[in-house]
C-alpha positions as CSV (number, residue, x, y, z in Angstrom):
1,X,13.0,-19.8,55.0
2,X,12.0,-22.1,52.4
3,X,8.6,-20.8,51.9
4,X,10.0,-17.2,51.3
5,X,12.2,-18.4,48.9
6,X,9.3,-19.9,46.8
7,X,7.3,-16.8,47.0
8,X,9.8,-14.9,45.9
9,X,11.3,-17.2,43.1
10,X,7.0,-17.1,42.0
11,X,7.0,-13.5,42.2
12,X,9.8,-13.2,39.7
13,X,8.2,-15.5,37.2
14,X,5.4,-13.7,37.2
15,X,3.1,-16.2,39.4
16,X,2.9,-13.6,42.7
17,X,-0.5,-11.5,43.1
18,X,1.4,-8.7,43.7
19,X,2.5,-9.2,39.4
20,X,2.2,-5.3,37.7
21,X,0.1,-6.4,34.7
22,X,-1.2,-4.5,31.5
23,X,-3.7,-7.0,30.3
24,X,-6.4,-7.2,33.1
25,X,-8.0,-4.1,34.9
26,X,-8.5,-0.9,34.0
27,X,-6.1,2.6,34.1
28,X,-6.0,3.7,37.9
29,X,-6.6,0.0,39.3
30,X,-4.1,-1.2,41.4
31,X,-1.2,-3.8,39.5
32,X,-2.0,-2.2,35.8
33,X,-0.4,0.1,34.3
34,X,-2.7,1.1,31.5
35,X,-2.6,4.3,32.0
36,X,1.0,4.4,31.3
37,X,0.7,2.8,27.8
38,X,0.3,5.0,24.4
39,X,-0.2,3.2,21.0
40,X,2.3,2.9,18.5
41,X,2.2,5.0,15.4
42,X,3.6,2.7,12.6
43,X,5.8,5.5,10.0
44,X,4.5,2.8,7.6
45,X,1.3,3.8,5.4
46,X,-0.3,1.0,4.0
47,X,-1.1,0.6,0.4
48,X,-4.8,1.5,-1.6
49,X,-5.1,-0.5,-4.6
50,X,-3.4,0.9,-7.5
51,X,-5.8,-0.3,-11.4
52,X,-4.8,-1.2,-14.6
53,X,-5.9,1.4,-17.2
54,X,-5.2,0.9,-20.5
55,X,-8.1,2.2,-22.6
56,X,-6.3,5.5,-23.5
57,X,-3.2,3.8,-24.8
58,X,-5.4,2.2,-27.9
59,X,-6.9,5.2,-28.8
60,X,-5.3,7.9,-31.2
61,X,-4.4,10.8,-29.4
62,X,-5.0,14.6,-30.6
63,X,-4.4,17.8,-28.8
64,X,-6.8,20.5,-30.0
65,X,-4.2,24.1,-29.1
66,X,-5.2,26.2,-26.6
67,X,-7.8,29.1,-28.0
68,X,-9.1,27.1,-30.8
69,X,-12.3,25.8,-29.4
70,X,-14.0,23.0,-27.6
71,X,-15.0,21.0,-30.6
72,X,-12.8,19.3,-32.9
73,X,-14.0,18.0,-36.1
74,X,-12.7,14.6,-37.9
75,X,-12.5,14.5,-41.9
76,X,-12.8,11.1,-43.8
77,X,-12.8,11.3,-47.4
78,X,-14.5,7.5,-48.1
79,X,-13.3,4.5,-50.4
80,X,-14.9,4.2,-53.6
81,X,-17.0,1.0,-54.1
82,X,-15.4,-2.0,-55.6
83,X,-17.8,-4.2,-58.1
84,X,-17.8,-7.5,-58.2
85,X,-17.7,-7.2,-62.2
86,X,-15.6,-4.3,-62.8
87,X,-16.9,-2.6,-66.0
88,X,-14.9,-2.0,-68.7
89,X,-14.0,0.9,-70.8
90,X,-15.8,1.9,-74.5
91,X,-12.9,2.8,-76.5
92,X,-12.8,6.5,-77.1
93,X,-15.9,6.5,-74.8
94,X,-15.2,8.7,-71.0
95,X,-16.8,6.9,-67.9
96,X,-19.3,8.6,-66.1
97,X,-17.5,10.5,-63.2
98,X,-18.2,9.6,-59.5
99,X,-18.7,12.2,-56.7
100,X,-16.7,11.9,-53.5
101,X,-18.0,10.8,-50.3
102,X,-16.6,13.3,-47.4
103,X,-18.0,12.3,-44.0
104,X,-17.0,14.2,-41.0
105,X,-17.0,13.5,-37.2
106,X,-17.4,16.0,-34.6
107,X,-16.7,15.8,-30.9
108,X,-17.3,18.7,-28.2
109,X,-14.2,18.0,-24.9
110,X,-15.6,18.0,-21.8
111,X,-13.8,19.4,-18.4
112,X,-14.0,17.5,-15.2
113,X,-12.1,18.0,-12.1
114,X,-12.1,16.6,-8.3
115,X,-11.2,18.8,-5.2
116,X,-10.3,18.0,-1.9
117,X,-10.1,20.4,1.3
118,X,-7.3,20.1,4.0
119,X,-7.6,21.6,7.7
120,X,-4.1,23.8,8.7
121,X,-5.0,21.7,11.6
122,X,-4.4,18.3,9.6
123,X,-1.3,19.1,8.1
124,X,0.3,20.0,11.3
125,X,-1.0,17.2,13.6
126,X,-0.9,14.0,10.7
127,X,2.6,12.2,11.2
128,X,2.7,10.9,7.7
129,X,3.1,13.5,4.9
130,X,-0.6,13.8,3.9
131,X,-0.3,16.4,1.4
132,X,2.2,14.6,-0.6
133,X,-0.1,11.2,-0.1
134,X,-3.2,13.0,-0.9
135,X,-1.9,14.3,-3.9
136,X,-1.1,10.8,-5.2
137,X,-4.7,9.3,-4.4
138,X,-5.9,11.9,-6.3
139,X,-3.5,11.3,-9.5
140,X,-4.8,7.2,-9.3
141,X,-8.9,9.0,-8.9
142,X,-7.9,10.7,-12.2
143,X,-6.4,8.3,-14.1
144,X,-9.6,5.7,-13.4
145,X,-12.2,8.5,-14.2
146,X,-10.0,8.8,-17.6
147,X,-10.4,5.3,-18.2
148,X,-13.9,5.4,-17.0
149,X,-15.2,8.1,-19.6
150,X,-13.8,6.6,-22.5
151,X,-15.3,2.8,-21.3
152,X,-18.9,4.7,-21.5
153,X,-17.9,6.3,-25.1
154,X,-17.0,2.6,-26.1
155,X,-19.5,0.5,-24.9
156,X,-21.8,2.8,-26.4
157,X,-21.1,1.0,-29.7
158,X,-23.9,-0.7,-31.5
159,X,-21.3,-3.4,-32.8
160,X,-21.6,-6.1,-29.9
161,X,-20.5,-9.8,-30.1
162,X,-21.6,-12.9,-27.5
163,X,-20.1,-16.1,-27.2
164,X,-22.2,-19.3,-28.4
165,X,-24.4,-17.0,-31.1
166,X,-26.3,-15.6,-28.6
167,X,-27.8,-11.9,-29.2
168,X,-28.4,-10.4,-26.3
169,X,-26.8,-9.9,-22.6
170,X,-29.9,-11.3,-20.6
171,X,-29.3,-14.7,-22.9
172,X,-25.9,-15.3,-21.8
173,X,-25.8,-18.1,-19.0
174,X,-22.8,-19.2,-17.6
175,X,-21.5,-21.4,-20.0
176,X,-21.2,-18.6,-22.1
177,X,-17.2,-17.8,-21.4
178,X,-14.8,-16.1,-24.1
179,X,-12.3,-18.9,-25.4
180,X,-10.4,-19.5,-28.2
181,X,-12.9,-19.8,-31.4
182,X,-14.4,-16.3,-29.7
183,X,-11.2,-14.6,-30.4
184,X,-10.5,-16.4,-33.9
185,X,-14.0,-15.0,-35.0
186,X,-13.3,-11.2,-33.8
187,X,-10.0,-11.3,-35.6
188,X,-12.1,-12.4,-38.8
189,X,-15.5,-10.0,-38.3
190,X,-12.1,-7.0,-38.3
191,X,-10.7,-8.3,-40.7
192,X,-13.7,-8.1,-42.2
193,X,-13.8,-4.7,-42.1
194,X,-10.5,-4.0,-43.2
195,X,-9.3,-2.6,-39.3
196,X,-6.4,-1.7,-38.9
197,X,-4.0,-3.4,-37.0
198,X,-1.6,-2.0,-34.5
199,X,2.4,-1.6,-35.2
200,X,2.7,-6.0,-34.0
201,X,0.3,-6.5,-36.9
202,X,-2.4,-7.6,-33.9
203,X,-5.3,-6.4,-32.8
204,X,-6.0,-5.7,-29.6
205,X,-8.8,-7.4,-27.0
206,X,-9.3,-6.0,-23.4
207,X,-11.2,-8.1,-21.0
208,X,-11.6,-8.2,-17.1
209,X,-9.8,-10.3,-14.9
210,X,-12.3,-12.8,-14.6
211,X,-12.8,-13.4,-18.4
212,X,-9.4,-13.4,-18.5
213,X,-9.1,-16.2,-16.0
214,X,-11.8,-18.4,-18.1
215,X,-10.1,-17.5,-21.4
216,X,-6.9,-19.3,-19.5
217,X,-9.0,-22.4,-18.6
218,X,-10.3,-22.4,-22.3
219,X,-9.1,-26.3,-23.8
220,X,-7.7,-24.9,-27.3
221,X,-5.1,-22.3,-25.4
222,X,-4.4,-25.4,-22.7
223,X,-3.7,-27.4,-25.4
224,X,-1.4,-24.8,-27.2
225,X,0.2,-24.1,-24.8
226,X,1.4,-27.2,-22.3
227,X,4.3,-28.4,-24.6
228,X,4.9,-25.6,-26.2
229,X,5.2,-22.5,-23.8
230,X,4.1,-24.3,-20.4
231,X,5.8,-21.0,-18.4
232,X,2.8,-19.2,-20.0
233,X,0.3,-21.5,-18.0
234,X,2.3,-21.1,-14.6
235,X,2.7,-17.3,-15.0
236,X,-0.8,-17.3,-16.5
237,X,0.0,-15.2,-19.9
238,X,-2.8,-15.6,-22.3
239,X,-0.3,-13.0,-24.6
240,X,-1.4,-13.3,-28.1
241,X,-4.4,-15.6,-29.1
242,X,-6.4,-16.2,-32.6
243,X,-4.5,-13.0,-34.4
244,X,-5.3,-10.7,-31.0
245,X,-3.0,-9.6,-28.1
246,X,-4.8,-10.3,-25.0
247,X,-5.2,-7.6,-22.5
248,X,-6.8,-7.3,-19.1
249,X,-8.0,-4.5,-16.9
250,X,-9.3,-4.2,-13.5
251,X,-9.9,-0.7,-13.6
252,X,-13.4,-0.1,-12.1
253,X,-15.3,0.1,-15.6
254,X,-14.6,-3.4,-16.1
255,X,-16.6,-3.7,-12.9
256,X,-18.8,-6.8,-13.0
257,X,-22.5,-6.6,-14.5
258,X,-25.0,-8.2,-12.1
259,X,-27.9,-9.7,-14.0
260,X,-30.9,-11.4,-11.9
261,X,-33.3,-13.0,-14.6
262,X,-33.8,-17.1,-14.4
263,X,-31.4,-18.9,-16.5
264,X,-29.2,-15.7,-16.5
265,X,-25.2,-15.9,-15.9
266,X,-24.8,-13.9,-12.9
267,X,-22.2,-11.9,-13.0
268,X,-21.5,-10.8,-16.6
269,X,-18.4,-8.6,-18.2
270,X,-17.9,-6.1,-21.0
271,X,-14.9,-6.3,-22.7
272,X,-13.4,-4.9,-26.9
273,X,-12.3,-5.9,-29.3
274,X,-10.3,-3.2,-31.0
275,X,-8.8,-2.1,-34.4
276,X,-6.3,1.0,-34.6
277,X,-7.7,4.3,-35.1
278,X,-10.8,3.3,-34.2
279,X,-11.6,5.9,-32.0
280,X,-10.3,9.6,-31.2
281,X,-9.1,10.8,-27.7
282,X,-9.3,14.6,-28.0
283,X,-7.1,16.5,-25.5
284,X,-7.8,20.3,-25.2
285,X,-6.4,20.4,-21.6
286,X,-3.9,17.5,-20.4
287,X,-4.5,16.3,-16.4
288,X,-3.8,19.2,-14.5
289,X,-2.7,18.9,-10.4
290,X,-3.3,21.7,-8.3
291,X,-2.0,22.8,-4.5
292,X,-3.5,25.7,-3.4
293,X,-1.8,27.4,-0.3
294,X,-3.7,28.5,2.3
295,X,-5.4,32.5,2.5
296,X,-7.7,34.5,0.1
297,X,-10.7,36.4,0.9
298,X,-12.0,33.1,1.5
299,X,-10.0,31.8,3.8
300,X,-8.6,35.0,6.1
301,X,-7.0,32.9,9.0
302,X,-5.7,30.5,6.7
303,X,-7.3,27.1,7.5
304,X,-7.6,25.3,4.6
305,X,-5.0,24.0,1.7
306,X,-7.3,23.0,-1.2
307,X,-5.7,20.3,-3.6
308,X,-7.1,18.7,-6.5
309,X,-7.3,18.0,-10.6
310,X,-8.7,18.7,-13.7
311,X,-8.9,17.9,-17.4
312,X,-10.9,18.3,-20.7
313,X,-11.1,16.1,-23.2
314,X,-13.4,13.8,-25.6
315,X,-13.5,10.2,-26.9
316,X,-15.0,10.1,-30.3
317,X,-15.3,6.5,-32.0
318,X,-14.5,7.4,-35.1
319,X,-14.5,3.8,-37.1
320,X,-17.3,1.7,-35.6
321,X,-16.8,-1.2,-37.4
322,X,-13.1,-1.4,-36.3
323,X,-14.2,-1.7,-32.4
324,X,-16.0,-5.1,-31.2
325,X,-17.7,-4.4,-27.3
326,X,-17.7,-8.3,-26.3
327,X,-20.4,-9.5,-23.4
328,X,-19.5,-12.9,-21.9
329,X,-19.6,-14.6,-18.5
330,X,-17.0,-14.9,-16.3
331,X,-14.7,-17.2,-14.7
332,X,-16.9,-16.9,-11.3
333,X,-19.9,-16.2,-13.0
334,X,-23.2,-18.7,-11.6
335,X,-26.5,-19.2,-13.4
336,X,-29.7,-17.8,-12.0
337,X,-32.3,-20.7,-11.2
């Protein structure tokens, strides 16, 4: 009696052989139940990484109208030249007139565009609402290939700084980090060139996380800042430093630049330093989303939805010397042996 009681007590603890399991076996194997069990479908989707773009925010916008054409053009009359010793007047005697300098700056918009196909089939089988999702991964492809073409416009720019005085990208090593005297000489070299600022009376500099990071490490904006503002160390605000607001993006075209020659800091970063109105983002045709039903010649048994984007537009700089494209290491950045 007592041993029957102990089997059974076992059994009910789950020590008994003859225990239903779902962990060892296989589906039609006696004491499993695998074939019984279905996976769970979380209503949940989980998250894609959403960038910071901010290029086109620092630009100054212009919509060309519809049926005007695809090139806009930019007038600038120039300044006249200031001498160092102004000449005077002969009394009763006209000066010699000077001619004006008109320059003008063209730019032809471009149209690009992204489609994607969906299967009846997929709409009616997916659990989560993948025509509403899909529509937002493509709104976050746009806004990154935005940013992308005007980062190639800008970087094009023949007026390039580097830290430490060097003068050229395969001469940085990784010492060669933006910090605090990097910034004060960009505000100077626009000042320079009388840029303009932007309505805070700053200029603006955009960097990639991991200058940012070595910019926050830098001794000078420590050293400013532990007394004074130590919430900006803890929340890790750079804000505004040496007459420039400090921005960072981690939108793909501040992608890191992999360099492989001995002695070279490996990875590098492009950043800019930028004036207003120093460069032109021409609109003809603002982002565009598109949901195409299913049908059409194309598509007789309706199988297909077709969703997708497009734009046209142009980046023009249009005051080189107000725009600085900065090369620098990084805060992770390692030297080539």
């Amino acid at each position: 009696m007592h041993s029957k009681f102990v089997k059974f007590a076992l059994a009910l603890v789950g020590f008994g052989a003859d225990v239903i399991t779902v962990s060892t076996g296989t589906a039609g194997t006696a004491g499993n139940v695998a074939a019984d069990l279905q996976t769970y479908f979380s209503a949940k989707l989980l998250e894609v990484a959403e960038r910071n773009v901010v290029l086109s925010q620092f630009g100054d916008k212009v919509q060309i109208p519809s049926n005007s054409s695809k090139t806009i053009q930019f007038t600038r009359e120039e300044k006249f030249a200031v001498a160092q010793t102004p000449t005077q007047l002969t009394e009763g005697v006209p000066p010699d007139a000077t001619g004006l300098t008109v320059n003008l700056f063209q730019a032809t918009v471009e149209q690009y565009g992204f489609l994607v196909r969906l299967s009846d089939l997929a709409e009616i089988t997916a659990k989560h609402p993948i025509v509403q999702r899909t529509m937002e991964l493509l709104g976050l492809q746009a806004s990154e290939v935005y940013d992308q073409l005007i980062f190639n416009t800008l970087a094009a720019n023949t007026n390039v700084y580097f830290p430490n005085g060097k003068t050229a990208k395969t001469g940085l090593t990784q010492s060669d980090t933006l910090g605090y005297n990097d910034l004060v000489q960009l505000e100077a070299n626009l000042q320079d060139q009388a840029a303009r600022p932007f309505d805070n009376g700053e200029y603006v500099c955009v960097i990639a996380p991991q200058v940012y990071a070595s910019l926050q490490k830098d001794t000078d904006w420590k050293a400013s800042h532990q007394l004074s503002s130590p919430e900006a160390i803890w929340k890790g605000e750079v804000g505004s430093l040496g007459g420039l607001r400090v921005v960072r993006s981690n939108a793909p075209s501040f992608a890191s630049i992999a360099q492989t020659g001995t002695g070279e800091a490996n990875p590098i970063y492009a950043g800019f330093a930028i004036g207003r109105f120093a460069y032109q983002v021409s609109e003809l045709q603002n982002l565009r989303a598109y949901v195409v039903a299913p049908g059409g010649q194309s598509d007789p048994l309706q199988q297909s939805r077709k969703l997708g984007w497009k734009f046209a537009f142009k980046t023009l700089i249009s005051n080189p010397n107000w725009i600085v494209t900065i090369y620098s290491a990084g805060n992770n950045s390692v030297n080539h042996s």
